[in-house]
N, C-alpha and C positions, 0 to 999 in steps of 0.2 A: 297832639302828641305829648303823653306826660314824658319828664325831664329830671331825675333827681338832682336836687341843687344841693348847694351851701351857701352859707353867707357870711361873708367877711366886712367886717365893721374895722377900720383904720382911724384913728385919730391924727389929727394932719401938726400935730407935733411930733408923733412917734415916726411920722416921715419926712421930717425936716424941712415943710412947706412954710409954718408958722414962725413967728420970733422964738430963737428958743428960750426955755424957762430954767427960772435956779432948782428948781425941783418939782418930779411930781412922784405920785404912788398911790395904794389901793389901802383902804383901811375899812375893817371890818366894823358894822353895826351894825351888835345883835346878826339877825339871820340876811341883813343885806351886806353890799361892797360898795365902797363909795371911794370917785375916784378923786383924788383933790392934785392941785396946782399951785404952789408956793402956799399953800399951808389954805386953799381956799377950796370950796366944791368945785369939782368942773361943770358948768354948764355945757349941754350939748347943742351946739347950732349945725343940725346935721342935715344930709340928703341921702335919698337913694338912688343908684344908677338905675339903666334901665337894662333889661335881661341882654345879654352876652357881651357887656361892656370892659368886662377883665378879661379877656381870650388870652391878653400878654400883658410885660410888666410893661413895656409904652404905651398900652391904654390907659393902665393904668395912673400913669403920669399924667395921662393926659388930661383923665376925669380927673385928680386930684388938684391940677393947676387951676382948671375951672371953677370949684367949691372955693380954690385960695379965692381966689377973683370975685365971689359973691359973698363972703364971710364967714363959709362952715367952718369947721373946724371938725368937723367928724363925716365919713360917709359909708354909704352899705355897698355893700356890692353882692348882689347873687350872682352865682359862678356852678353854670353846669358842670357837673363831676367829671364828665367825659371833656372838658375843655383841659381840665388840670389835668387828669392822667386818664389815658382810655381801656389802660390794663388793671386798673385798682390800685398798682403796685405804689408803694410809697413815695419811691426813688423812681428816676427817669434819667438818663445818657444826656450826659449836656455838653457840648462840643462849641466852641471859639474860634474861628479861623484869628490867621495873625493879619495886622495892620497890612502885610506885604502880599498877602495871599492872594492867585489869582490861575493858579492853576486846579484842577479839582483834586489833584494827590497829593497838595499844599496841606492838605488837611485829613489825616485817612485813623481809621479803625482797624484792625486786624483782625479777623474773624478767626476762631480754631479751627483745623484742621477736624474733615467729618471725613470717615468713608466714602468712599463714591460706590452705587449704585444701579449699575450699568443693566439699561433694561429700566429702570424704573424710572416714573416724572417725579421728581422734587420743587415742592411749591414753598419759597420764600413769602415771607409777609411782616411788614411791620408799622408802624406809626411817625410819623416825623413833624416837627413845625419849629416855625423861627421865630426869629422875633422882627423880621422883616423878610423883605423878600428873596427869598433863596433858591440857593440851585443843590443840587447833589447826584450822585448814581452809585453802582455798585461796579466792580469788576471780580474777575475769577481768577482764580490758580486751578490748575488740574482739569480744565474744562478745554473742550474745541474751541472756543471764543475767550478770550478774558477781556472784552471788552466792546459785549453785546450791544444794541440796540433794540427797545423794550417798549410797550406798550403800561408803564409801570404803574397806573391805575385802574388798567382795564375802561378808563373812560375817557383816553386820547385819540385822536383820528388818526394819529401815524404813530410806528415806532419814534422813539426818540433816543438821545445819545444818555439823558439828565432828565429828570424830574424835577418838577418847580415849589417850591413850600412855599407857605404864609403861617400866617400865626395863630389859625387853626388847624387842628390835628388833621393830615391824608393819609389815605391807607395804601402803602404800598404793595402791592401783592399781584406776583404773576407764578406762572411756572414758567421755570428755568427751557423747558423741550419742547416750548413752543414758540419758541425764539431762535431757531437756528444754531444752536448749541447746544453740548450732550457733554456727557463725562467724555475725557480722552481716553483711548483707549490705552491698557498698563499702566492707568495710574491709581494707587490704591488709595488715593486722599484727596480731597479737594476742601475750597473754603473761598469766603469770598468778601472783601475788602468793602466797606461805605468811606466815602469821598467826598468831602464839603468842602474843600477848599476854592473853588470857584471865584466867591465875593469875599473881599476883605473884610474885618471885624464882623463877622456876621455868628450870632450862637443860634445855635440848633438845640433840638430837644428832640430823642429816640427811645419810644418804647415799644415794647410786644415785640420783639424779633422774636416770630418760629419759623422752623424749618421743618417742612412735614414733606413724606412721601406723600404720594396722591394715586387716587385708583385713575385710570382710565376715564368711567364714570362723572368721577369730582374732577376732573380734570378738563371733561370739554363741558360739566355743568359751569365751571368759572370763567371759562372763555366767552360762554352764552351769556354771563350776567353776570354782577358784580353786583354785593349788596353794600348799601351804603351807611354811615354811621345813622341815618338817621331814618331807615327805612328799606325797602325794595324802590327799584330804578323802573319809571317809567319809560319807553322809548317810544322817541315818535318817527313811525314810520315817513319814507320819504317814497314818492310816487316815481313810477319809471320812469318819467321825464325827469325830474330831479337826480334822479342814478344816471344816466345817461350823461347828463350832462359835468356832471361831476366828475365821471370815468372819461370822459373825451377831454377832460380838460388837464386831467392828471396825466394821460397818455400823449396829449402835444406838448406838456410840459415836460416828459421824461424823454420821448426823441427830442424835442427842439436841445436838449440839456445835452444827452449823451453826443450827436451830431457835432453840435456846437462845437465841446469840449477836445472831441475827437481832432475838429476840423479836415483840412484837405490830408490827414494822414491815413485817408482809408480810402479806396476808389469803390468798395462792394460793401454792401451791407445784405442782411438778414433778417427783414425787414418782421416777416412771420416766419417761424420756426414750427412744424409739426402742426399742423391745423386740422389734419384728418386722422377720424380716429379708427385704428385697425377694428378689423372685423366686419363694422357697422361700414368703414368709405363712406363717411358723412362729417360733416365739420362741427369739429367737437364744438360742447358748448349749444349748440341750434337746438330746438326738439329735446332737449332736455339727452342730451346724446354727450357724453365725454370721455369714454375709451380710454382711462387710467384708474390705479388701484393707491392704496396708502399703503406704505410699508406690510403692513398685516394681511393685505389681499382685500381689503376692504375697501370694495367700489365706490368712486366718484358719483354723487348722487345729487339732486336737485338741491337748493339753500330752501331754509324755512325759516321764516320770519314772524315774529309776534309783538305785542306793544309789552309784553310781559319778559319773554325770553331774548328782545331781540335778535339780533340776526346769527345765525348758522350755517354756514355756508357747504356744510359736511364736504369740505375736498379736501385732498391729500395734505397733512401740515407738517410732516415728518422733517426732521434735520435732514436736509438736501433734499426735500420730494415736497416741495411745497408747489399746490395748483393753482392756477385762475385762467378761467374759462372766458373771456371779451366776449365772449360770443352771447354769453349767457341774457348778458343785460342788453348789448349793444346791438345783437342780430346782425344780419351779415354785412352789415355795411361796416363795424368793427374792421374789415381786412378793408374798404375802400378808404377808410379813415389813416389808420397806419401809412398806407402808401402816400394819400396824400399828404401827412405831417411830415412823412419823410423826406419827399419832394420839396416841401416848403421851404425844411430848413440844410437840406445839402449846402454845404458850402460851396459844390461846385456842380454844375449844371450837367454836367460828363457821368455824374455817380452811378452807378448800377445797381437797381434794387433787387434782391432775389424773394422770391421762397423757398422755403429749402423740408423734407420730410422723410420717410425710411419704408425700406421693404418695396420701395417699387418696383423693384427688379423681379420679388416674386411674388408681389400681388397688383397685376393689370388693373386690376378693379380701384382699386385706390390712384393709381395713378391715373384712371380716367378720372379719379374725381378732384385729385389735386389741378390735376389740366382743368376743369370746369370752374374751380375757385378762382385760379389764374383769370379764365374769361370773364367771369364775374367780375370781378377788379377791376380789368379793360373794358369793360360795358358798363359801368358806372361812374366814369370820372378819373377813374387812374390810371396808373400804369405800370404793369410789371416788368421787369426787365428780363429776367430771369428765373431758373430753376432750379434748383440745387438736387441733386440726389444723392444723400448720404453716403449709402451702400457699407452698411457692417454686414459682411457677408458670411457663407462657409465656404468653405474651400472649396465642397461638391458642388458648387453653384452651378449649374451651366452655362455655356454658349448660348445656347437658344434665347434662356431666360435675358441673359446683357441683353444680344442684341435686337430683342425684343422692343424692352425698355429703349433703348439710346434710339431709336428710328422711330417711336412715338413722342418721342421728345424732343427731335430734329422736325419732327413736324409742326411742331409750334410754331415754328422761326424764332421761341426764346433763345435769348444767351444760354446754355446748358455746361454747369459744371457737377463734379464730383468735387464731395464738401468735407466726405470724412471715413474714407475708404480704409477698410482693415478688412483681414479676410483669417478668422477665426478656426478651429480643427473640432469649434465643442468639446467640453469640456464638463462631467457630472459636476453639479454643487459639492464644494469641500476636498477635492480632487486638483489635480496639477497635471498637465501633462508637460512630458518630454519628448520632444517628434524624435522620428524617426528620420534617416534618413531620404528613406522615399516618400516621406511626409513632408519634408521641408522643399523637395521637387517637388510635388503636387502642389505645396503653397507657392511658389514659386512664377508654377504655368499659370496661375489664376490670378494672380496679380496681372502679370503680364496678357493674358488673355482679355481682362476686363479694359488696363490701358490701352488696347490694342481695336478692342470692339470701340471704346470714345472715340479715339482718334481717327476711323475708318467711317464710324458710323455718325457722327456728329459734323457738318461741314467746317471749314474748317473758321469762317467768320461766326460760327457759333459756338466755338470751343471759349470755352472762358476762363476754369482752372479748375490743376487739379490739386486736392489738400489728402493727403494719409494721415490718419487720425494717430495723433503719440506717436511716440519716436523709436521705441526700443519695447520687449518683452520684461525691462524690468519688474521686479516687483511691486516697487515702489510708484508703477504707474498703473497697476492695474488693482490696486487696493479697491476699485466703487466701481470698475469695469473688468468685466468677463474674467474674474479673478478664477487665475492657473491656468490661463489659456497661454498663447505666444503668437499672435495677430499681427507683429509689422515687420518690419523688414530688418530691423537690427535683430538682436539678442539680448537678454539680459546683462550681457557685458559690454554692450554696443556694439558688438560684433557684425560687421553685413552680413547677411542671410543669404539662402540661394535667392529669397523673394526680394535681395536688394539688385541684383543682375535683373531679376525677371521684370521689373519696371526700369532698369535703364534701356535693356532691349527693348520693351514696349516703344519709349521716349525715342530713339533712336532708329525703330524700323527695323532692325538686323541685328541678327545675334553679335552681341559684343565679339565674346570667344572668340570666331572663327578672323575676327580681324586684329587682335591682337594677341600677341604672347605674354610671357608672363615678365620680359623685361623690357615692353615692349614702352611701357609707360616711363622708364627713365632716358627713352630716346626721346619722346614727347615733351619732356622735362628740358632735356640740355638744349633741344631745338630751340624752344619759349625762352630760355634764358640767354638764347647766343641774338633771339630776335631782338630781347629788349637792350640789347646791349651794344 
C-alpha cells in the first residue's frame, strides 16, 4: 500500500534531552546552512525511527529518550500524513479533560444547532485519538434519544454506550436512524454534544466532523460495510455452527440476566411473543418465512452474506420496528431453547411460562399452529405452561368466533389467559372517531361478551389472567397505536365507559345495574367503615 509521508528531523537539544548549551544558530555559506553550537559545527550523531513510530507526542518521547541513551543527538522520524491529520486541515480540536474528571460531561463540546429533518437519515462522521487510552461518545438535543447506544465504528459486535480511542486516528461514523432514535417530533432544531470526560488528564485530538444527509441507498450500503483508513474490510464468514452457537449463548445470557434481575417479582413470563406469522400459520423465521414489513411496506426477506459486503440481514430496522427472526439461524429448536433457559433460571420453580400471539380468534388456522409449536416444545424437552391470547379485537367480533377460540384452547389443558384485550370500532388512517352512543353499548356488550365466553368456556383451574391493554382513550396513549380510535374502557378523560360496567358484569356474572342503585354504593361504604370500626 503506497503511504504519503513526511519527515521530521528533531535535534535532541531543541527538545531538552541534551545538556543545554550557551548558544546555538544557522549561518549561512555561500549556497549551504550550517548549523553551529557555541560558536562550533554541529556534528550529527543521528538515527532514523522506524515507520509509524511518531503516531503521538509519548512515542515520541519515547524514541527520543532512547537515542539520549545511545548518544544521538539528532533523529528522523517518518510520519504518515494521515497519522497527523486525516482531513489535510492544518488545525485539529484538541480537548484536555481536568485532573478531576470522571464523568463523560466532565468534559463536553457543544455542537450548533442544525434543522431537523424529519423523514430523512442523518449520518455523522468524524476522526478522534488520544494520546492514550481513551473513552468518549455523543449525545442529542431535539432527538427521541439524547443519549443513544451505537455501534460507532461499524466494526463492534454490539451497540455500546462510548467509543474507545488510542493514539491512532478511528473513524467515527454511523447514521443517527439506525439506532433507535429519530428527530422528535415539533422540534425545529437539533444538535448534538462530544463527551470526553470519562478519564482524567486525558487530550484528545478531533477532526473531519460532517454531518451529511444520507439517501436510503448510502445508508444500508454503510450499514453493510465500513471502509477503512487503510483499505476495504475483509470479513470472515463464520459457519452455522459458529452462529448458533454464539446466538444461544447471547439468549441464555439475556434470560438468565433479565430473570435474575427480575427475581421472584413476576410469577408469569412471555417467554415467545408472536412466533407465527399471519397468512403463511407457519413460524416465522423457518423456510425462510417471516410475516412482517419495514415501516415502508418493505418485506422481511432472507440475510445475504459475502466476505466483501458482509452481512445484511434485510429485516425491519425502523425506530421502534426493529426484527430478528431465532428462527432463522437456530431452527426450531430456538423456542425448545428459550423454554429451557427460562426454566433454568426461574427463581422459583412455581413460575409460569406462556406463549402469547394475535388474531386467533379470527384465524383457527394459526391457532392450530400456535397449538402445534406449543406441542413441539413439550415433545422436545420442555415445557410450556401456557397461552396467551392477545385479542385486539373489533367490536363486530362475534360470539361464535370467541367461543370457538377459548374451547380449542381449553383443550389443551394449557393455563389460558387474555394478555392484551382492547376491542377497537376501526378507524380510516388520519381520522378520529367519536362513538356514538349506541356505539359505546355495542363496545360495551363485546367486552363483556368476550369476558364472559373466558370465564364459561375456559375451566376454571385454567383461567389464568386477564390484562386490558392501556388504560384510557387518551391521546397520549394511542400516539403508535390504533391512533383515533377509543379501544378501552376509560375515556380520554379517564372517564368509565359503558365498556367499564360491561367487564365488571362480565367479572361478576350478573348485571351490576339491576342490583344496585345509584346511592347504593354509599351504603356499602358506611357498612365497611362501621365494620372496621
Amino acid at each position: 500500500m503506497k503511504r504519503t509521508a513526511f519527515f521530521i528531523t528533531l535535534t535532541m537539544l531543541a527538545c531538552g534531552i541534551l545538556t543545554a548549551r550557551n548558544e546555538s544558530c544557522l549561518e549561512k555559506q555561500g549556497t549551504a546552512t550550517k548549523l553551529s553550537v557555541d560558536g562550533r559545527p554541529f556534528i550529527i550523531i543521528g538515527g532514523e525511527t522506524g515507520n509509524s513510530m511518531a503516531s503521538c507526542p509519548s512515542d515520541v518521547a519515547e524514541c527520543l529518550a532512547t537515542a539520549d541513551s545511545h548518544g544521538y543527538n539528532t533523529v528522523l522520524f517518518p510520519v504518515a500524513w494521515e497519522l497527523i491529520e486525516p482531513s489535510g486541515n492544518k488545525n485539529v480540536m484538541k480537548l484536555t479533560s481536568s485532573s478531576e474528571s470522571k464523568e463523560a460531561y466532565n468534559l463536553q463540546v457543544f455542537g450548533p444547532d442544525m434543522p431537523t429533518l424529519p423523514g430523512s437519515k442523518v449520518e455523522i462522521s468524524f476522526y478522534v485519538k488520544s494520546e492514550g487510552a481513551g473513552k468518549g461518545r455523543l449525545t442529542f438535543k431535539g432527538t427521541t434519544n439524547e443519549w443513544p447506544w451505537i455501534n460507532w465504528t461499524g466494526q463492534q459486535s454490539s451497540w455500546t454506550e462510548a467509543f474507545e480511542t488510542s493514539s491512532s486516528w478511528t473513524q467515527i461514523k454511523f447514521v443517527m436512524q439506525n439506532y433507535s432514535f429519530d428527530f422528535a417530533d415539533g422540534e425545529p432544531v437539533w444538535h448534538f454534544n462530544l463527551e470526553f470526560g470519562y478519564i482524567p488528564d486525558m487530550t484528545y485530538y478531533i477532526d473531519n466532523i460532517v454531518v451529511t444527509e444520507v439517501t436510503e441507498e448510502a445508508s444500508a450500503a454503510s450499514s453493510r460495510a465500513r471502509v477503512s483508513r487503510a483499505g476495504g474490510i475483509t470479513y470472515k464468514l463464520k459457519s452455522a455452527e459458529e452462529k448458533k452457537a454464539i446466538l444461544l449463548d447471547a439468549m441464555e445470557n439475556w434470560i438468565k440476566g433479565v430473570m435474575t434481575h427480575m427475581g421472584d417479582r413476576v410469577d408469569a413470563w412471555d417467554v415467545i411473543n408472536e412466533p407465527i406469522a399471519d397468512g403463511y400459520n407457519k413460524w416465522r423465521g423457518i423456510d425462510n418465512v417471516f410475516g412482517s414489513n419495514a415501516n415502508d411496506g418493505t418485506p422481511d426477506a432472507a440475510p445475504t452474506e459475502s466476505e466483501d459486503a458482509g452481512l445484511s440481514l434485510n429485516w425491519a430496522n425502523d425506530v421502534g420496528n426493529q426484527h430478528w427472526y431465532w428462527g432463522y439461524y437456530l431452527g426450531k429448536d430456538y423456542a425448545v431453547k428459550a423454554f429451557e433457559f427460562a426454566r433454568k433460571y426461574a427463581p422459583n420453580p412455581d413460575v409460569k411460562l406462556f406463549v402469547n400471539d394475535y388474531n386467533l380468534e379470527v384465524s383457527p388456522s394459526k391457532l392450530d399452529a400456535l397449538i402445534d409449536f406449543v406441542n413441539y416444545i413439550d415433545n422436545n424437552g420442555a415445557k410450556v405452561d401456557g397461552i396467551g391470547t392477545q385479542m385486539h379485537v373489533n367490536v363486530n367480533i362475534s360470539k361464535e368466533q370467541v367461543d370457538a377460540m377459548f374451547q380449542k384452547l381449553a383443550a389443551t389443558g394449557k393455563l389460558i389467559r387474555i394478555t392484551e384485550l382492547d376491542v377497537a370500532f376501526g378507524v380510516e388512517e388520519g381520522k378520529e372517531i367519536t362513538p356514538s352512543a349506541a356505539q359505546l353499548i355495542q363496545q360495551g356488550e363485546t367486552y363483556k361478551m368476550i369476558l364472559s365466553s373466558y370465564l364459561t368456556n375456559i375451566p376454571q383451574a385454567q383461567q389464568s389472567a386477564i390484562t386490558i391493554w392501556s388504560l384510557s382513550d387518551s391521546k397520549k396513549e394511542h400516539e403508535h397505536w390504533i391512533k383515533g380510535d377509543a379501544p378501552n374502557i376509560f375515556d380520554g378523560k379517564y372517564q368509565r365507559k359503558v365498556a367499564y360496567k360491561g367487564v365488571c358484569d362480565a367479572l361478576a356474572g350478573f348485571d351490576l345495574g339491576a342490583e344496585f342503585s345509584g346511592e347504593s354504593w354509599k351504603d356499602l361504604y358506611q357498612k365497611e367503615e362501621g365494620a372496621e370500626e
